[in-house]
N, C-alpha and C positions, 0 to 999 in steps of 0.2 A: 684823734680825739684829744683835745685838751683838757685841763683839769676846769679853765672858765667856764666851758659847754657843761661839764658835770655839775661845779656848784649853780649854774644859770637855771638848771636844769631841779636841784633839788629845793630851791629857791620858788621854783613855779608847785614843785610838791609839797612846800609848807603852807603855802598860801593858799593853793587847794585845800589844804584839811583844813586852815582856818574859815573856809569857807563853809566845809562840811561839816564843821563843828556848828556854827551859826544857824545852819537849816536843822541841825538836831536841836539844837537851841528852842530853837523859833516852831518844830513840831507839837501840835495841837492835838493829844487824841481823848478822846472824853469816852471811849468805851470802858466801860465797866467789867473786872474779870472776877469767876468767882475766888473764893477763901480756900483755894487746893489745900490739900493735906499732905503729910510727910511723915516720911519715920526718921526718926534718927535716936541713939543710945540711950535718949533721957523718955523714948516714945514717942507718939506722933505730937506733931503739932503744924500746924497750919500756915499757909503765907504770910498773914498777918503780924503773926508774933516774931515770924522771920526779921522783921524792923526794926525788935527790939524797940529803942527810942529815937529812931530817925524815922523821917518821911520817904525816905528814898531809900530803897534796897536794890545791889547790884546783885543777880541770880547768876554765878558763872555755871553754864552748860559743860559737863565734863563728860567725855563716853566711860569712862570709867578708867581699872587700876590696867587693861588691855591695851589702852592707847598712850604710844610714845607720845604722843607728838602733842596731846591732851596733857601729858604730865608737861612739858616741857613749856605750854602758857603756865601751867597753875605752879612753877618753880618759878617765875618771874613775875608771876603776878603777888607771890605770898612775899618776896621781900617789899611791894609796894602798899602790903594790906594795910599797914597804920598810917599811911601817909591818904591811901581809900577810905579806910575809918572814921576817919576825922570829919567826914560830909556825907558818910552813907555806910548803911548795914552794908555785910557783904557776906553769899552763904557759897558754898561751893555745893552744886545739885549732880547726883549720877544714879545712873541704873544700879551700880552695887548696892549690896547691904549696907547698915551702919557700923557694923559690926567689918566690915571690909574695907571698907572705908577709912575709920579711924586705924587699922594694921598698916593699909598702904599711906597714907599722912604721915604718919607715925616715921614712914622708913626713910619720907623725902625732907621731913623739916617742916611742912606747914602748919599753919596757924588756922587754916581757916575754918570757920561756921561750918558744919556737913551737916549736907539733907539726903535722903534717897530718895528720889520719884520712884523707886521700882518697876519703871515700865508702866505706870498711871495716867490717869486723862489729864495731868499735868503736863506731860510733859508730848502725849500725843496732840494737844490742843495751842500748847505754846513753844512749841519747838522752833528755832529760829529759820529751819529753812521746810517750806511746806511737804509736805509727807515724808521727812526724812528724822524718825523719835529718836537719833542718838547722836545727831549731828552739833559738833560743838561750838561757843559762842556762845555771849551774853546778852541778858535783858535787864535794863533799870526798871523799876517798878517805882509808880509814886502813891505814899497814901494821902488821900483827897476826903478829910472828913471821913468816914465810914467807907468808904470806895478806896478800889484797889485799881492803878490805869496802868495800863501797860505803856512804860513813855516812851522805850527806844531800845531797838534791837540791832543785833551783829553776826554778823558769822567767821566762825574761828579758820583760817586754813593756812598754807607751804604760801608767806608771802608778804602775809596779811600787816596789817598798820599796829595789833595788838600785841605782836609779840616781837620785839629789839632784836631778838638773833641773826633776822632775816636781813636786816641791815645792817649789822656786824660782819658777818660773812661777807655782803658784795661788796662793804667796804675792804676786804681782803682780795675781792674777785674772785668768791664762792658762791655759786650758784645753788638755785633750789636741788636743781638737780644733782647737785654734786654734794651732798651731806642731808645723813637722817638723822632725827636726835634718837640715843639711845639711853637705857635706865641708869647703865654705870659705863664708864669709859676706861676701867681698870685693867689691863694687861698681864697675865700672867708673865713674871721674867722668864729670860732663857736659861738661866741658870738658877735654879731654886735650891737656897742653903742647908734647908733643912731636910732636902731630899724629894719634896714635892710628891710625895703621898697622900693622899685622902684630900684632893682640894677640890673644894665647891663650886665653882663659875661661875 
């Protein structure tokens, strides 16, 4: 294997997405969705207002505060949220509370908007992958006059185009299979100063 066949190779995969980009581009849906509801800290409120003052709101699907590998997009995704801001609302959605919600943000550093669908016809009816309500991945929504259109969806998984680690790693020749992300990657030493009593993990 030479390194030419690698870059030839990753070459035909930019060019691809810039194609993939294009057909999302160029995607037409004029169905209409209703005004879902949400809770979050300040109480419910609705898709709509989700917007804020853009036309365009990105909804990241997150399974909640149980899934690694969920925190591990919404920790790459929150240092790129001002640079997403700049052209689109952006809310982070999960089954948790908001109240749970903001504790678990809280501990990783983000920024983002939180909604809870609680397990609602939100997120049973626009879930990105068909009958599967906690499946994670995002949906751009555009508002169109008074209308809500669903423009373009994704699904998050071990691989995927969304999230940088996955080609960090095989730039190392780390495979999917060979690394899962975890919450904290902290190591208790082998020799603890203060005697290594009473410690939390």
């Amino acid at each position: 294997m030479s390194i030419e066949k690698i870059q030839s190779l990753e070459q035909q995969i930019f060019e691809l997405n810039q194609q993939l980009i294009d057909l999302k581009k160029s995607l037409v849906n004029e169905k209409e969705i209703q005004n879902y509801q949400f809770d979050t800290l300040n109480g419910k409120t609705d898709l709509s207002s989700l917007f804020s003052d853009k036309n365009l709101l990105l909804v990241i699907h997150n399974m909640g505060q149980g899934c690694r590998y969920c925190t591990l997009w919404a920790d790459g995704f929150n240092g790129l949220l001002p640079h997403l801001e700049s052209v689109m609302s952006v809310v982070l959605v999960s089954k948790d509370t908001p109240e749970v919600q903001k504790k678990f943000s809280r501990s990783r550093g983000w920024h983002f908007n939180l909604a809870s669908h609680c397990n609602n016809t939100y997120i049973t009816e626009n879930s990105v992958m068909k009958d599967q309500n906690n499946m994670p991945g995002a949906i751009v929504y555009e508002k169109v006059g008074n209308k809500i259109i669903k423009k373009n969806t994704c699904i998050f998984g071990p691989g995927d185009l969304y999230c940088s680690m996955w080609s960090l790693l095989g730039l190392a020749g780390i495979g999917l299979s060979d690394w899962t992300p975890q919450y904290t990657y902290w190591k208790r030493p082998t020799i603890m100063d203060d005697g290594g009593e009473n410690i939390i993990e």
